[in-house]
C-alpha positions as CSV (number, residue, x, y, z in Angstrom):
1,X,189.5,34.8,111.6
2,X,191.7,38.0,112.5
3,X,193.0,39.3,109.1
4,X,196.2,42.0,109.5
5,X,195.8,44.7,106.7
6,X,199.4,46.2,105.8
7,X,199.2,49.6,103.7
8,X,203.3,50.9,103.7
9,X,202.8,53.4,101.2
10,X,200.2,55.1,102.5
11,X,198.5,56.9,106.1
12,X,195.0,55.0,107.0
13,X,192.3,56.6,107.2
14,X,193.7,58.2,104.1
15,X,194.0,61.9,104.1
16,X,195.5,62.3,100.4
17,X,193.1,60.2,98.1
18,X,195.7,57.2,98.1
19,X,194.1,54.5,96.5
20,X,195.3,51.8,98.0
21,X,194.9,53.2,101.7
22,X,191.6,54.0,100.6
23,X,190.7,50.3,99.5
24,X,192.3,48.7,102.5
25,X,190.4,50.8,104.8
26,X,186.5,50.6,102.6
27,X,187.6,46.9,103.0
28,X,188.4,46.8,107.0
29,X,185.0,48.5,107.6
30,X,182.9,46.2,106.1
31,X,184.4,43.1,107.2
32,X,181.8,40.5,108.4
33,X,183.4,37.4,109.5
34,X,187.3,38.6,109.9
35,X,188.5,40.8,112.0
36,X,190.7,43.4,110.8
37,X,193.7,45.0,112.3
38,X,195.7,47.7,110.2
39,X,199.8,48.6,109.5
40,X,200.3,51.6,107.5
41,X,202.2,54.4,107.1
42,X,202.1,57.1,109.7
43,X,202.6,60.2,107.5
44,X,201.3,63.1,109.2
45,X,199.3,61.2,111.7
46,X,200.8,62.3,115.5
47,X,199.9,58.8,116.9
48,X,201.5,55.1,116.2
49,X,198.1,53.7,117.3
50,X,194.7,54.2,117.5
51,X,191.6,52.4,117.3
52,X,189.6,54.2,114.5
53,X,185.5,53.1,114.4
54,X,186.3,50.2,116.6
55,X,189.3,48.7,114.1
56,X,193.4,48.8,115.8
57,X,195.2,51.1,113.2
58,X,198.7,50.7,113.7
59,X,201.1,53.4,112.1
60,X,204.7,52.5,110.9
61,X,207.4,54.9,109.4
62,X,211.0,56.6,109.0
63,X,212.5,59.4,109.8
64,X,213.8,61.9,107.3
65,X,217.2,61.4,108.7
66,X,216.4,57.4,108.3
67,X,215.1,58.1,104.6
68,X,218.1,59.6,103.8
69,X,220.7,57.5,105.0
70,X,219.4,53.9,104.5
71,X,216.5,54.1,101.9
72,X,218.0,57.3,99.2
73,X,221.9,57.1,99.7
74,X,223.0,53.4,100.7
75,X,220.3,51.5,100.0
76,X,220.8,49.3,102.6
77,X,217.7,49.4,104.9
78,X,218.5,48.1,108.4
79,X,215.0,47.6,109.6
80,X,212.8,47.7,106.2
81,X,208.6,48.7,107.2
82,X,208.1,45.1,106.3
83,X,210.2,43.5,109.5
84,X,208.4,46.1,111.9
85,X,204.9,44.9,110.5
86,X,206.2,41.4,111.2
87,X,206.8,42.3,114.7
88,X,203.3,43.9,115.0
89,X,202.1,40.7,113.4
90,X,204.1,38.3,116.2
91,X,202.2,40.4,118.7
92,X,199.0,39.8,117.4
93,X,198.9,36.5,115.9
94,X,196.8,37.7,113.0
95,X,195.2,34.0,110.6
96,X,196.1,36.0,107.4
97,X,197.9,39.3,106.3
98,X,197.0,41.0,103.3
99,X,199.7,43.4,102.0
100,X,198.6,46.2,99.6
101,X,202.1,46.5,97.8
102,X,203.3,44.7,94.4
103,X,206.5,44.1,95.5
104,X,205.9,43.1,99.1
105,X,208.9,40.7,100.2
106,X,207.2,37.6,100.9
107,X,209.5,35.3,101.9
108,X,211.7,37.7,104.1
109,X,208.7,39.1,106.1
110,X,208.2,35.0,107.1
111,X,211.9,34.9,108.2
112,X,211.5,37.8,110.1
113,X,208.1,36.9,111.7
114,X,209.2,32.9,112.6
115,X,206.2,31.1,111.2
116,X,204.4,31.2,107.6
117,X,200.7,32.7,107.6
118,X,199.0,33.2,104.2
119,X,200.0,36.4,102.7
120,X,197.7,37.8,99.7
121,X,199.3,41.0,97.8
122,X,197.0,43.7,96.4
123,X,198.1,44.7,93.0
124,X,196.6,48.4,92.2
125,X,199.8,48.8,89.8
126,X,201.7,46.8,87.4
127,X,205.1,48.1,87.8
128,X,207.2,45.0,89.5
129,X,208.0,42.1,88.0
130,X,207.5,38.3,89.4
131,X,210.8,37.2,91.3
132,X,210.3,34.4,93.2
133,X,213.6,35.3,95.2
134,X,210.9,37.8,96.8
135,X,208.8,34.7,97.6
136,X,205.2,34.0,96.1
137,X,202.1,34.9,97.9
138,X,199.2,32.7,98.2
139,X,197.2,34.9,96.1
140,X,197.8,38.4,94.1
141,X,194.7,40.3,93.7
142,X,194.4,42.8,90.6
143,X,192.2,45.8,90.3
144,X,190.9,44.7,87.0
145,X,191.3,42.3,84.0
146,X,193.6,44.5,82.5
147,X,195.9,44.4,85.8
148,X,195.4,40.6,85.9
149,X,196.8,40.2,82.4
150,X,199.6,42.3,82.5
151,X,201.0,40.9,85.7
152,X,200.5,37.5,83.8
153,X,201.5,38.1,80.2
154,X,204.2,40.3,81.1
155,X,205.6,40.3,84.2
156,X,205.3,36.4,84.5
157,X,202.7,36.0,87.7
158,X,202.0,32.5,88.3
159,X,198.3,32.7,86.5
160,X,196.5,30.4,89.0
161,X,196.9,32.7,91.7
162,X,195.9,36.0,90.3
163,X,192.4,37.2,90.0
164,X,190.6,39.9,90.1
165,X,189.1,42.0,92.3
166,X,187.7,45.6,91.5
167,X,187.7,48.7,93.7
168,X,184.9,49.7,94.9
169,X,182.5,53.0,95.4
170,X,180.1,53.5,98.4
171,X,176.9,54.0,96.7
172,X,175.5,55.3,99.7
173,X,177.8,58.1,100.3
174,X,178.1,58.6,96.9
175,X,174.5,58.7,95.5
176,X,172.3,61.3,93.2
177,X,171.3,64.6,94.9
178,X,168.1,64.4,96.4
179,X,165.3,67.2,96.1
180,X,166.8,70.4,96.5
181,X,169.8,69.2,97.6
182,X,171.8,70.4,94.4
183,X,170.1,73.9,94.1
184,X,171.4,74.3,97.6
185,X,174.7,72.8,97.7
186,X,175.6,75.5,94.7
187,X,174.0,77.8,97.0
188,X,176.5,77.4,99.3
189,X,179.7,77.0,97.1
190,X,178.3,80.3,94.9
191,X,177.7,78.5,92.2
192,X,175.2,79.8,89.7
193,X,172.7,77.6,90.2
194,X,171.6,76.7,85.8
195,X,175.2,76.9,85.5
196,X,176.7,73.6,83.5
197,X,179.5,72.3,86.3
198,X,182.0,70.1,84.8
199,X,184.8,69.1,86.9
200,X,187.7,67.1,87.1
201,X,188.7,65.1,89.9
202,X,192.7,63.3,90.6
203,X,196.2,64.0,90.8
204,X,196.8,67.2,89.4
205,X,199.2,65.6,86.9
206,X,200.1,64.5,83.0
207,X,199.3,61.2,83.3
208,X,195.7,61.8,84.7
209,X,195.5,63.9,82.0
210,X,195.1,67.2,83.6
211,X,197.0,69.1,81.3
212,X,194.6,68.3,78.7
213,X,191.7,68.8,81.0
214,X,192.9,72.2,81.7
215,X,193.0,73.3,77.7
216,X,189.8,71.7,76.9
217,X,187.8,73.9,79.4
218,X,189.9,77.3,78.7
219,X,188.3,76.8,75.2
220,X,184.9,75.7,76.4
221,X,184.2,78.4,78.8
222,X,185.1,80.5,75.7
223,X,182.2,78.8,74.0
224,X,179.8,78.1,76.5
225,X,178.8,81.2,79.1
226,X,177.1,78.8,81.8
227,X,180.1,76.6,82.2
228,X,181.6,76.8,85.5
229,X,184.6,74.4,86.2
230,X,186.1,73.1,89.6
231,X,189.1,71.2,89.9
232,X,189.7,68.8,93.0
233,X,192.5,66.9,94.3
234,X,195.9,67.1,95.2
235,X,199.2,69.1,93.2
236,X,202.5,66.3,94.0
237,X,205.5,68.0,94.1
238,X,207.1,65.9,91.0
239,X,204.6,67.2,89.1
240,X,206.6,70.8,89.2
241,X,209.2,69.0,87.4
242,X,206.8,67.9,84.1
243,X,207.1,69.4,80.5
244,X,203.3,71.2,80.9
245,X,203.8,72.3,84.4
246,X,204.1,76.0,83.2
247,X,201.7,76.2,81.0
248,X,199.2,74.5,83.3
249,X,200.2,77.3,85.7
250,X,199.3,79.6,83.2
251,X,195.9,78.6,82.0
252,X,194.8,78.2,85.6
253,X,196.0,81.3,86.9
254,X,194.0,82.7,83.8
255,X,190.7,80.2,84.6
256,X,191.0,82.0,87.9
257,X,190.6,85.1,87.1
258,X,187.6,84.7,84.8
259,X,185.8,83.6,88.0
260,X,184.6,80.5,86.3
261,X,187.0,78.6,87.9
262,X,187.9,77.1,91.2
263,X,190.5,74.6,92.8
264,X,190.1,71.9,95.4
265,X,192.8,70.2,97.2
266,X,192.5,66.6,98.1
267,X,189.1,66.2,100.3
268,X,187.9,64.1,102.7
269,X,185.2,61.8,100.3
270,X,182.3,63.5,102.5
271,X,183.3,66.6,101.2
272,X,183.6,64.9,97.3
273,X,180.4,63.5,97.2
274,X,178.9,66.9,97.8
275,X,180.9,68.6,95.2
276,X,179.9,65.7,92.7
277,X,176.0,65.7,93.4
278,X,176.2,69.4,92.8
279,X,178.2,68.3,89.3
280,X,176.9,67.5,85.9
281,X,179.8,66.3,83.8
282,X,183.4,64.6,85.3
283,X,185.9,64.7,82.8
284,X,189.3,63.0,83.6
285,X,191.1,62.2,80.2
286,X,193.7,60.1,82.0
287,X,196.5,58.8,79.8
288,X,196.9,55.7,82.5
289,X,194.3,54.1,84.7
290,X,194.8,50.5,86.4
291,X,190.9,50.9,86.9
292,X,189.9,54.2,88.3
293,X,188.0,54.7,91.3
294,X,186.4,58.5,90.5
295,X,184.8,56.9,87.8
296,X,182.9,55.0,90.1
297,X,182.3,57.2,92.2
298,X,181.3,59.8,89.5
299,X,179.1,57.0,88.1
300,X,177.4,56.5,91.7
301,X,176.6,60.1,91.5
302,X,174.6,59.9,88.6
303,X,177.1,62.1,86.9
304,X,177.7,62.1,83.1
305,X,181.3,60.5,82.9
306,X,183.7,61.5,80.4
307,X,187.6,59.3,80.6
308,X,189.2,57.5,78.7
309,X,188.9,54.0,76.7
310,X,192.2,52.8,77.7
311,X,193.4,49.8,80.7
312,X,190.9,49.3,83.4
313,X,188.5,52.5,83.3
314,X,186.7,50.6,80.1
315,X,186.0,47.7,82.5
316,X,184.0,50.6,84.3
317,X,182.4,53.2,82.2
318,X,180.8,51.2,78.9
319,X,181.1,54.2,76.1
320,X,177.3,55.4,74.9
321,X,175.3,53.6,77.4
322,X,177.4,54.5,81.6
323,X,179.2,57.2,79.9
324,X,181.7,58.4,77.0
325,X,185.2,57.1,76.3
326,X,188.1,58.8,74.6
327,X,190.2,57.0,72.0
328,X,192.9,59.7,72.2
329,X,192.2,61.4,75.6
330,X,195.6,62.6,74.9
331,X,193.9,64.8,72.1
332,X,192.7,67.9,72.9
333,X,190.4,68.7,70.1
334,X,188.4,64.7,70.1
335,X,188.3,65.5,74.3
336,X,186.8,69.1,74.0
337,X,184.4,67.8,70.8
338,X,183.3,65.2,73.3
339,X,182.7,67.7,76.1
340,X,180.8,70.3,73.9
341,X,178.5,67.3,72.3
342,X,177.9,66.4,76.0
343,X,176.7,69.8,77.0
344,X,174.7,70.3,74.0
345,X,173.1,66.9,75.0
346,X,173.2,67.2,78.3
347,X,168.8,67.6,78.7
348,X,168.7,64.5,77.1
349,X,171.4,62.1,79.1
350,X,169.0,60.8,82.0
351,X,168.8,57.4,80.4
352,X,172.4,57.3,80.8
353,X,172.9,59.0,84.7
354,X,170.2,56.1,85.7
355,X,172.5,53.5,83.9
356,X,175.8,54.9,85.6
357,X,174.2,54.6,89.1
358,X,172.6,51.2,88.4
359,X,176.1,49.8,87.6
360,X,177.6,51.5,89.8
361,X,175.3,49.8,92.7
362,X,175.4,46.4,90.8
363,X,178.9,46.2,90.4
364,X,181.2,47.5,92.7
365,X,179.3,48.1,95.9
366,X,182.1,48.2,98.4
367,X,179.5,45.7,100.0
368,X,179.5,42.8,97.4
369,X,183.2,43.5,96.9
370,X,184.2,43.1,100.1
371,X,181.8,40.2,100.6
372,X,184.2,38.3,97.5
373,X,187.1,39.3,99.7
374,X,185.9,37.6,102.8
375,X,185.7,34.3,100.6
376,X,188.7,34.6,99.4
377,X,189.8,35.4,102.7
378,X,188.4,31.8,103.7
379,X,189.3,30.5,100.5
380,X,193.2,30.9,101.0
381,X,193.2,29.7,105.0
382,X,191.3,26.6,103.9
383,X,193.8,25.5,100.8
384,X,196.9,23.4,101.9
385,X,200.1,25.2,102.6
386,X,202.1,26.1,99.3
């Protein structure tokens, strides 16, 4: 079975922390039966194709001129990213294609390729509703139950062929430090090695909540002398353009200065996992979360996790026992009361780091997840055509 992966949005391997470009490509590598070719975006990648650890990674894209004329001003897009998959697809004679877009046009990406294959859509978001102009998949797979039931409830999904199927963490990558390995990974970053590390790890924006994240700890390092705080992941332009953008500039270039502070861009997850097994505490008070993959991986780490009880992250993190949830993560007070009972109670949280990592292993092993893929993978070429 040769499965064709299709991430439009998106540059695999990912380079930004996209999720879905990240999902697509945990998923491609640890394919058993199928075998995987991907379409994605090209972004900043110099070739169209490559064959990255042994998988054909094909790279699609527009121009800025292109952009500009037929996808911002007109609207009217002559050759849409869908119709040059399809012509990648002709070539290859994939058994299945697997898009990782909401709104991926269905039945006009059969017109264009000439013959119907299944099609499954990957729904990481909720924001399209169901028009069956666009053509109904053969199955729509959502992130978590609180994805599945919003695409059901309220944006009228046919029920029967939407189910869920988590993100996932790799729980060997991301795993507790061993013996000695934390002392000297702070070692090499400078970190005060009995310092308290809490960081927070996402886009650098309002609705993951780093606004509030960024207030909590300027009063908390106020408080507590061994804090030291690191920030990773990347700063999107739009996010220039939100309400808090100046006073996050403001408390940051302040955090900066007190030296108790310091800022990652996006890194590669190698580079991640080593700043969380050097990390006690991950606080991410996002204000929306289809499910949340640095939970996960913060979970994997054995790291006390701190987010927020709101869409998917609850199917994750279960509050008292994986980690702590926030009722009002938008709160600033309840989320830096949280984070100072946490540090006061940090010597007696091991219970709860094993409990993180045991879920985290249990439940969303890329491994097993991909391994419930692969069946419905099988599932959807077996069933009669729709």
């Amino acid at each position: 079975m040769r499965v064709a992966i299709y991430v439009p949005h998106g540059a695999v391997p990912d380079k930004r922390g996209f999720a879905p470009a990240i999902v697509a490509w945990n998923h491609a590598r640890r394919l058993k039966a199928a075998t995987p070719l991907i379409i994605s975006a090209r972004e900043h990648y110099p070739s169209a194709y490559e064959i990255v650890d042994g998988i054909p990674v094909y790279r699609i894209g527009e121009g800025r001129l292109y952009r500009r004329l037929f996808c911002k001003m007109t609207r009217l897009d002559p050759y849409p990213l869908h119709r040059r998959a399809a012509k990648i697809v002709n070539r290859e004679a994939p058994d299945l294609f697997h898009a990782h877009q909401l709104e991926f046009p269905v039945a006009d990406f059969h017109a264009a390729l000439g013959r119907k294959i299944p099609v499954i859509v990957h729904a990481h978001v909720t924001a399209a509703r169901f028009d069956e102009q666009r053509g109904i998949a053969d199955r729509y797979l959502a992130v978590s139950r609180h994805v599945r039931d919003r695409l059901v409830a309220e944006k009228n999904f046919p029920p029967a062929r939407v189910e869920v199927l988590p993100n996932g963490v790799d729980t060997q990558l991301f795993s507790p430090p061993q013996a000695g390995e934390r002392e000297n990974l702070r070692r090499a970053r400078q970190v005060p090695p009995e310092a308290v590390v809490v960081a927070f790890v996402g886009r650098m924006q309002e609705v993951k909540g780093f606004h509030v994240f960024l207030k909590v700890v300027e009063r908390a390092l106020a408080r507590f002398k061994s804090l030291y705080v690191i920030a990773v992941g990347p700063e999107p332009e739009d996010s220039k353009r939100e309400t808090t953008y100046s006073q996050r500039r403001e408390i940051r270039q302040k955090l900066r200065a007190g030296g108790a502070y310091v800022e990652h861009p996006a890194v590669p997850h190698a580079e991640l996992a080593r700043i969380l097994k050097m990390t006690d505490i991950v606080l991410v008070p996002s204000l929306s979360e289809p499910q949340g993959m640095v939970m996960l991986e913060s979970m994997a780490c054995g790291c006390i996790t701190i987010s927020s009880n709101r869409e998917g992250i609850k199917e994750s993190v279960e509050h008292g026992k994986t980690g702590f949830l926030l009722d009002h993560p938008e709160n600033s007070d309840e989320v830096l009361a949280q984070l100072e009972d946490t540090i006061r109670r940090l010597g007696s949280l091991e219970a709860m780091r094993h409990a993180a990592r045991e879920a985290a292993v249990a439940r969303f092993d890329w491994n097993a997840v991909t391994a419930r893929l692969e069946e419905i993978y099988h599932e959807v070429i077996k069933a009669p055509p729709a």
